[in-house]
C-alpha positions in Angstrom: -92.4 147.3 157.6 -91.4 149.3 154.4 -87.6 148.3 155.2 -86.5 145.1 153.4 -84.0 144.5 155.4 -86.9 144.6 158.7 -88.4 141.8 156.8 -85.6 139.5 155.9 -84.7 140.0 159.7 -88.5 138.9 160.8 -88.6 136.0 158.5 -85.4 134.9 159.7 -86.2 135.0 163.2 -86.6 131.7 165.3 -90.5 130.8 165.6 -90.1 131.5 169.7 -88.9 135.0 168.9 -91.7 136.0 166.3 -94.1 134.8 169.2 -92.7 136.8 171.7 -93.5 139.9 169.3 -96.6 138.8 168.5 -97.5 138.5 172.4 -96.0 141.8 173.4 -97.8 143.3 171.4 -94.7 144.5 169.5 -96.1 142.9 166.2 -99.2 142.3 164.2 -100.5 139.4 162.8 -100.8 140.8 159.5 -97.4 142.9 159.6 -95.7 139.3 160.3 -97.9 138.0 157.6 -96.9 140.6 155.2 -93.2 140.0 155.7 -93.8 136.7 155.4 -95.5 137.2 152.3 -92.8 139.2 150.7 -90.1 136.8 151.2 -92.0 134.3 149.7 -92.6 136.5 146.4 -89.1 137.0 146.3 -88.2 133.7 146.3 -90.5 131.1 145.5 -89.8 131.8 141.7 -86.5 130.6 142.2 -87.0 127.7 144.7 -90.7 126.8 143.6 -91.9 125.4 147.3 -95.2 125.8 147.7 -97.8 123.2 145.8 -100.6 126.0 147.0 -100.2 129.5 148.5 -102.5 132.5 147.8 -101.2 135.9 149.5 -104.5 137.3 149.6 -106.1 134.1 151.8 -102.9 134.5 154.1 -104.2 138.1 154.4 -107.7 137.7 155.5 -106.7 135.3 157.6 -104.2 137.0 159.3 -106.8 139.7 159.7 -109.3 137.4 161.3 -106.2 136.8 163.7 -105.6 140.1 164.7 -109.2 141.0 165.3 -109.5 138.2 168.3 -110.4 139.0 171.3 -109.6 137.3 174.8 -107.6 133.9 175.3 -104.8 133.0 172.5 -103.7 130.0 171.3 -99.8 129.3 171.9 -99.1 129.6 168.4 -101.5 132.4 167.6 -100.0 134.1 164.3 -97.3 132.0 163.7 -96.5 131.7 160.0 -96.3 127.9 159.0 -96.6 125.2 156.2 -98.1 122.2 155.8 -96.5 119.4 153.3 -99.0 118.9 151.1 -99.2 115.2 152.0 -101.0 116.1 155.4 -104.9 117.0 154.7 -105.4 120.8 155.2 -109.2 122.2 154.2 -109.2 124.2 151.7 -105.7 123.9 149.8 -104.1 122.0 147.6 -103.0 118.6 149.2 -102.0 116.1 145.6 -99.1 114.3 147.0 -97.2 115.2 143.9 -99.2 113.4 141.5 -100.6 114.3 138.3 -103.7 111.3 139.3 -104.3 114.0 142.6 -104.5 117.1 140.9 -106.8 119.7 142.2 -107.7 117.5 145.2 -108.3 119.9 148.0 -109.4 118.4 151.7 -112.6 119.1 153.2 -111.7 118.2 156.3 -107.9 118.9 158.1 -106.0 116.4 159.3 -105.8 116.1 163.0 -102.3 117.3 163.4 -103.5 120.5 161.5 -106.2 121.1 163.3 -104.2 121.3 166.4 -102.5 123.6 164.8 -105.4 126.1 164.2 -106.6 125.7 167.2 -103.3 126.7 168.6 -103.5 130.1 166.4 -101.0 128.9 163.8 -101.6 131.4 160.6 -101.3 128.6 157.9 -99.4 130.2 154.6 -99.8 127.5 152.4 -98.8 123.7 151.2 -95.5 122.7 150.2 -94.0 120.8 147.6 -92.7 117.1 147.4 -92.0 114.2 145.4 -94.7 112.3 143.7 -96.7 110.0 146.5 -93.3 110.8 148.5 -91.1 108.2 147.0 -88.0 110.1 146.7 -84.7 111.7 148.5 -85.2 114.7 146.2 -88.5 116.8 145.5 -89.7 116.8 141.9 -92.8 115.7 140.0 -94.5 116.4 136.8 -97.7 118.4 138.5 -95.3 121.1 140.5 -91.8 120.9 139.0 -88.5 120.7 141.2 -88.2 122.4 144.1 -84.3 124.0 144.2 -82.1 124.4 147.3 -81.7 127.9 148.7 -78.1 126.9 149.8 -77.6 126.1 145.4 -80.5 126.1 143.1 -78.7 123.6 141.3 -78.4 121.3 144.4 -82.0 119.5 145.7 -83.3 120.4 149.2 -84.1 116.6 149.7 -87.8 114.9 150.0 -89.5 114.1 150.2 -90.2 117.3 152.8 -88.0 119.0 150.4 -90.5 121.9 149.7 -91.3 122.1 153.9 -87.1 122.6 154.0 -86.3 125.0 151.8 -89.7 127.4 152.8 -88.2 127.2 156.5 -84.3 127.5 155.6 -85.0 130.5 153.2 -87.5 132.4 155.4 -90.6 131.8 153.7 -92.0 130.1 156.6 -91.0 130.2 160.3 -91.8 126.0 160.9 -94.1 123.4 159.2 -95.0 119.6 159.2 -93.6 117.0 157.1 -93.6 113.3 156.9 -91.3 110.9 157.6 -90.7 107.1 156.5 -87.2 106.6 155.4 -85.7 110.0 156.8 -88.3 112.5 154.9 -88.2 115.0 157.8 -84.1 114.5 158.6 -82.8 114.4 155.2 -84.3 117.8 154.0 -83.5 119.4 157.1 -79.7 118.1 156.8 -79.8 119.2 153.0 -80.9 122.9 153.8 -79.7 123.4 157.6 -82.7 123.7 159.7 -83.5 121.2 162.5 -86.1 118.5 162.5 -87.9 115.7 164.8 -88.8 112.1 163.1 -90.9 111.6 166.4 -91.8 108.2 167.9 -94.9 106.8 165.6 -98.2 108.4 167.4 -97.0 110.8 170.0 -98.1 113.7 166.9 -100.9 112.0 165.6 -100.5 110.9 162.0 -104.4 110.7 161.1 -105.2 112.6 157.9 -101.9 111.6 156.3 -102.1 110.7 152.6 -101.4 108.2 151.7 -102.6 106.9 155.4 -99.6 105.1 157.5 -100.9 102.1 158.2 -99.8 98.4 158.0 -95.5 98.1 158.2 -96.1 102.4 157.7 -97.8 102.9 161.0 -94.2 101.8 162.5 -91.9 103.3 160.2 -94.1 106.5 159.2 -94.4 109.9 161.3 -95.6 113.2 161.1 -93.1 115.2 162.3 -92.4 119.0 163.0 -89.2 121.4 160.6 -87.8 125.0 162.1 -85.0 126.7 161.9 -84.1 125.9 165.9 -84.4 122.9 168.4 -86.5 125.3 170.4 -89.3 125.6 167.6 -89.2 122.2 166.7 -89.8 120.8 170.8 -92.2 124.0 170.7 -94.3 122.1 168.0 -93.7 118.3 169.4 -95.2 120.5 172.8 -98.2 121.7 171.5 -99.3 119.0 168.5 -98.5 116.0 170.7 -100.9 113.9 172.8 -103.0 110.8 171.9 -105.8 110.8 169.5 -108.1 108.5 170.6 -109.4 107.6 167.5 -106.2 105.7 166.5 -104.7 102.9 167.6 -101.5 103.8 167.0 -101.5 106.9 169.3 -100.3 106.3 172.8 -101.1 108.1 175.6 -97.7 109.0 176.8 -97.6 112.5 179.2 -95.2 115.1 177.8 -92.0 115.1 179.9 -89.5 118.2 181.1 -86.4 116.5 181.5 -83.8 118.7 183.2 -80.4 119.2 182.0 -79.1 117.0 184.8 -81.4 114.1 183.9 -80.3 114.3 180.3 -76.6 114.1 181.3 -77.4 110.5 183.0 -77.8 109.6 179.1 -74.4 107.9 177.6 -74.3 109.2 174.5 -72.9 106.3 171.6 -71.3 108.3 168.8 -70.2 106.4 165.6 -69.5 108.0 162.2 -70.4 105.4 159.5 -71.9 101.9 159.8 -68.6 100.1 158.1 -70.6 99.8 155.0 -71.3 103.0 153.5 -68.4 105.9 153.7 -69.4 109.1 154.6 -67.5 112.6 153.4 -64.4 113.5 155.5 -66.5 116.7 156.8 -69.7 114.4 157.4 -67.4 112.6 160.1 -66.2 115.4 161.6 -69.3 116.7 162.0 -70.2 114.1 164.2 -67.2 114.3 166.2 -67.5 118.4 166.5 -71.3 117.5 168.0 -69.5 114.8 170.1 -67.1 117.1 171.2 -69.7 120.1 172.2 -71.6 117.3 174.1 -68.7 116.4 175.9 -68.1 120.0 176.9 -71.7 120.4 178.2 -70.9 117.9 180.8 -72.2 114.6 178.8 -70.4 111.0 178.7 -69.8 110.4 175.0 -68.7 107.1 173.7 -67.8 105.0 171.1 -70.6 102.8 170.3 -72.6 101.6 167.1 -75.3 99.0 167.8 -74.8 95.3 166.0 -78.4 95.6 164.7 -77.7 98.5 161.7 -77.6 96.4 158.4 -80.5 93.7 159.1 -82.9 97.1 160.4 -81.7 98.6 157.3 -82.7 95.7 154.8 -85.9 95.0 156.7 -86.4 99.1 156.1 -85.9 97.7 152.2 -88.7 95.1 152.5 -91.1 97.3 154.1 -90.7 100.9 152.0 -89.2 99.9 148.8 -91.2 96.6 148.4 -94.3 97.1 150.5 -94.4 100.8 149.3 -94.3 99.6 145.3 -97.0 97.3 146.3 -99.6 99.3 148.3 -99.5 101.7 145.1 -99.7 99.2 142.6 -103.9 99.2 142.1 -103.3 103.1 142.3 -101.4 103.5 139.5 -102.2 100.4 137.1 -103.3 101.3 133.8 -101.7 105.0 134.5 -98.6 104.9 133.8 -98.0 107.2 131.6 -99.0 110.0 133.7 -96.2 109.3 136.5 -93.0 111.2 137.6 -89.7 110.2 136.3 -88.7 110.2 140.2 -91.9 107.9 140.6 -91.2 105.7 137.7 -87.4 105.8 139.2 -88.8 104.5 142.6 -90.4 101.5 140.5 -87.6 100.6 138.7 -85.8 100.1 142.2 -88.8 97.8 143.3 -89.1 95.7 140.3 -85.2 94.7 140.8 -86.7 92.0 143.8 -89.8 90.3 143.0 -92.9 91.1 145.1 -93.0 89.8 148.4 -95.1 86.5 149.5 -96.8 86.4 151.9 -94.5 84.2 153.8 -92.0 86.5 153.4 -93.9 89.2 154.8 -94.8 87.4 157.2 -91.6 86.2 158.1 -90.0 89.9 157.9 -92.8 91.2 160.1 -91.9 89.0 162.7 -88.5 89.9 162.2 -89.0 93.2 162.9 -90.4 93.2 166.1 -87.3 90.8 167.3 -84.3 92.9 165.7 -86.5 95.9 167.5 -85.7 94.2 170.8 -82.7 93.0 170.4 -81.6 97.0 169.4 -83.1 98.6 172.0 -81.3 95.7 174.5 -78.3 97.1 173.4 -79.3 100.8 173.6 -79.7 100.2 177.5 -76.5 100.9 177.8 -76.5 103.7 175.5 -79.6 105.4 175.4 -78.6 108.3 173.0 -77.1 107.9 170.3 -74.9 110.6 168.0 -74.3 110.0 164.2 -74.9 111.3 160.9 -77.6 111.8 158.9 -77.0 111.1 155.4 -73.3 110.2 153.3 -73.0 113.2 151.9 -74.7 116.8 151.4 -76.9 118.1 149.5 -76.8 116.5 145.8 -77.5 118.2 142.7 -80.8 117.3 141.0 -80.9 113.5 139.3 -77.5 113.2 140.8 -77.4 109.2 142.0 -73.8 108.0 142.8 -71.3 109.9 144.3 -67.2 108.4 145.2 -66.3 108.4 148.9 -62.9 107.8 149.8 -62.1 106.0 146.7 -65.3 104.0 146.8 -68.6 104.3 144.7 -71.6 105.2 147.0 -74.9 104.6 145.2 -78.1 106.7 145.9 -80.1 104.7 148.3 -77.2 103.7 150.3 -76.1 107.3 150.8 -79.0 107.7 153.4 -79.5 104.6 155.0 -78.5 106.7 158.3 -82.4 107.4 159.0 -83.8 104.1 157.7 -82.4 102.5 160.8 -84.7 104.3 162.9 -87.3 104.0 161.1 -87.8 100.6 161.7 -87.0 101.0 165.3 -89.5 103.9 165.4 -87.3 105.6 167.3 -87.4 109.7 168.0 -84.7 111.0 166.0 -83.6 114.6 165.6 -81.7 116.7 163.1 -79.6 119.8 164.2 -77.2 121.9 161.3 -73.6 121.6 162.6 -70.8 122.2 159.8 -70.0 123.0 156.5 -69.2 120.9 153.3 -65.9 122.4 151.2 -68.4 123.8 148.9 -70.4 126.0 151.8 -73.0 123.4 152.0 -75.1 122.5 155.1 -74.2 119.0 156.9 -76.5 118.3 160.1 -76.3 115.4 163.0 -78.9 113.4 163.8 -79.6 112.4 167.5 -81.4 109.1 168.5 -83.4 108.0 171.4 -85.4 104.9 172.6 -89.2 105.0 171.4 -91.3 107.3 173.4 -88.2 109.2 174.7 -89.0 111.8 172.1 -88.0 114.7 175.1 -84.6 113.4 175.6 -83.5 113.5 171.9 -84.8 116.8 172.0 -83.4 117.6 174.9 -79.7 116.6 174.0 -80.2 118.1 169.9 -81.1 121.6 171.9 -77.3 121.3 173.3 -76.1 121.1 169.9 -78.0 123.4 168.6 -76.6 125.8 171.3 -72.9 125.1 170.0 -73.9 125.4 166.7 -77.1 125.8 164.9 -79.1 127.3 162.0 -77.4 130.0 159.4 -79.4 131.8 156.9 -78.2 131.2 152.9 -77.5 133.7 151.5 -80.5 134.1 149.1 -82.7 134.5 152.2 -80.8 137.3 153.5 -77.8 139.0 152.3 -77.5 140.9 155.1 -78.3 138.5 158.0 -76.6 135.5 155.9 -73.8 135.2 158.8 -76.3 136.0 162.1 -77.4 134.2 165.0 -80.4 134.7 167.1 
């Protein structure tokens, strides 16, 4: 363990590796621990993203690992993180905010308690954007966190901190959130995979703020890692109803084989005809189309009708709603808020607030343009596009020009909003370069509940293609595959 270069290659390895080691006997708890540890000293000062991590509490607990006896969990010394949105006892969980500060958990939320009780060695929380309002991580309690790919670029959000611990080695998989795409867009930015699950099927108690209302549809807790494997290795082992919400179902895990996921037409598109996307986005898609193709799968054309009306109704319910649930919150506190938060509100205060009539009137809507969606994904139950307009952005950046066309900051992700509404499973697997070395990702869609099958078919790509380590995380394993 005294090599550096034994560590960087530990840290770098996929989650199902590590667990091999661990299992064999090959590996310690604490000597994973420790190189975990060390990677994280080396670079959190430049990345900055943990919200809460103490090396000597990973120690002991690592320890207390080691020194069990008898039956092990399925994740039993796995390094992980925890966005520090999800409630985990005993660390730092302030969404961001400045009105949170020093708010630690008693009690863990239920997705992390799985996770202990699986034998998941939690390092620490991780950064993101204040009460999660924002494509890129930043707030006035933590600071920015930077993008191991360029520290000048963001790493998204808002599981922007979870991304860039798991792309640079710090951790080997986490948890994040996602509402608008805060689980897909990080993992795009920073070139690790990532599930938005199907609402429920990982329980989202204990999240804070709590999904409820238009959130318990659009909002998941959803798993991060560096492969497709370690991602469907966390949907595996974290999923399954909690019967103490009623918007956990009790759907059975499925296998589906190879053969059954070929019986999926996959319906590739490129761009809504809205919003451009970058000449290297689009062939992206097409390289993932193409990879699919050659693994036996029928890939066609296809883009449902349904994209721009589930995309404003995305507007209504996060932009609108989302100013409006935090409005008794923050009254008379202004002052204390994020610029990225204040930004947020500025966005919401161009509409008025919604009446209730409207609300009404959209909620409804919602459940019919959901139907009328997934009528048209009958034919195409899979569906290949990408995830966000462009790469990673460099911090405050808001407006970028696409094929001679201004693209404003909002619009440049509308890709996952989509699926949000139609709380549809929707995966996120690294697949090219932008011209400036930059990760670009796919995303990969299937019908609510059919979380297997969009994992099934990302695992393909993933096979093709898959993670790379940046260089800051490894200098001599930037260019290798495990």
């Amino acid at each position: 363990m005294g090599d550096g270069t034994v560590v960087e290659h530990l840290t770098l390895m996929p989650a199902v590796r590590q667990l091999e080691l661990l299992h064999a006997g090959e590996l310690t708890v604490t000597e994973l621990a420790e190189a975990h540890i060390r990677q994280i000293e080396r670079l959190e000062p430049a990345l900055n993203a943990f919200a809460d991590f103490d090396a000597e509490r990973v120690r002991a607990e690592a320890r207390r690992l080691d020194a069990v006896e008898g039956t092990r969990g399925p994740l039993h010394g796995l390094p992980v993180s925890v966005k520090s949105s999800i409630a985990t006892a005993g660390l730092k969980c302030e969404i961001g905010s400045l009105l949170h500060e020093g708010d630690v958990p008693r009690e863990d939320a239920e997705v992390v308690a799985r996770l202990r009780a699986a034998g998941a060695l939690i390092l620490g929380t991780t950064n993101c954007p204040e009460f999660l309002m924002a494509y890129e991580t930043a707030n006035l309690l933590r600071g920015r966190t930077r993008n191991p790919w360029d520290v000048e670029r963001t790493p998204g959000g808002s599981s922007g901190g979870e991304s860039a611990a798991i792309a640079a080695g710090m951790s080997s998989a986490g948890l994040g959130s996602d509402s608008g795409g805060s689980v897909r867009v990080p993992a795009h930015f920073t070139g690790i995979c990532s599930l938005k699950p199907t609402p429920g099927r990982i329980p989202g108690e204990g999240h804070l703020p709590p999904c409820v209302g238009p959130f318990s549809t659009l909002g998941a807790i959803g798993p991060m890692a560096r492969t497709v494997a370690d991602v469907s290795l966390l949907f595996r082992v974290l999923s399954g109803q909690d019967r103490h919400d009623p918007a956990s179902p009790p759907v059975a895990l499925r296998e589906p084989s190879l053969d059954a996921l070929r019986g999926n037409t996959v319906g590739v598109f490129d761009e809504d005809g809205l919003v451009p996307v970058t000449p290297e986005t689009r062939a992206a898609v097409q390289a993932a189309a193409d990879a699919l193709r050659d693994a036996g799968f029928r890939v066609e054309p296809f883009r449902p009708r349904t994209l721009e009306p589930l995309r404003q109704l995305w507007w209504k319910f996060f932009v609108q709603c989302g100013a409006m649930f935090y409005a008794p919150a923050i009254r008379g506190k202004e002052d204390r808020l994020s610029p990225i938060f204040r930004e947020f509100l500025r966005i919401a205060e161009e509409q008025a607030p919604l009446t209730a009539a409207e609300l009404l009137d959209a909620w409804a809507e919602m459940d019919l343009l959901r139907a009328k969606t997934l009528a048209e994904m009958d034919a195409y139950p899979v569906l290949l596009c990408p995830v966000a307009s462009v790469p990673a952005f460099r911090h405050e950046e808001r407006r970028w020009t696409i094929e001679g066309r201004a693209v404003e900051y909002l619009d440049a992700v509308r890709h996952t909003q989509w699926f949000n509404v139609l709380a549809a499973p929707a995966a996120v697997v690294p697949v090219a370069r932008s011209p400036e070395g930059l990760p670009i990702g796919v995303q990969i869609v299937a019908r609510p509940f059919e979380d297997e099958t969009a994992l099934g078919v990302a695992a393909v790509v993933d096979a093709a293609f898959g993670y790379r380590a940046p260089a800051m995380a490894s200098l001599s394993f930037s260019a290798c595959r495990f």
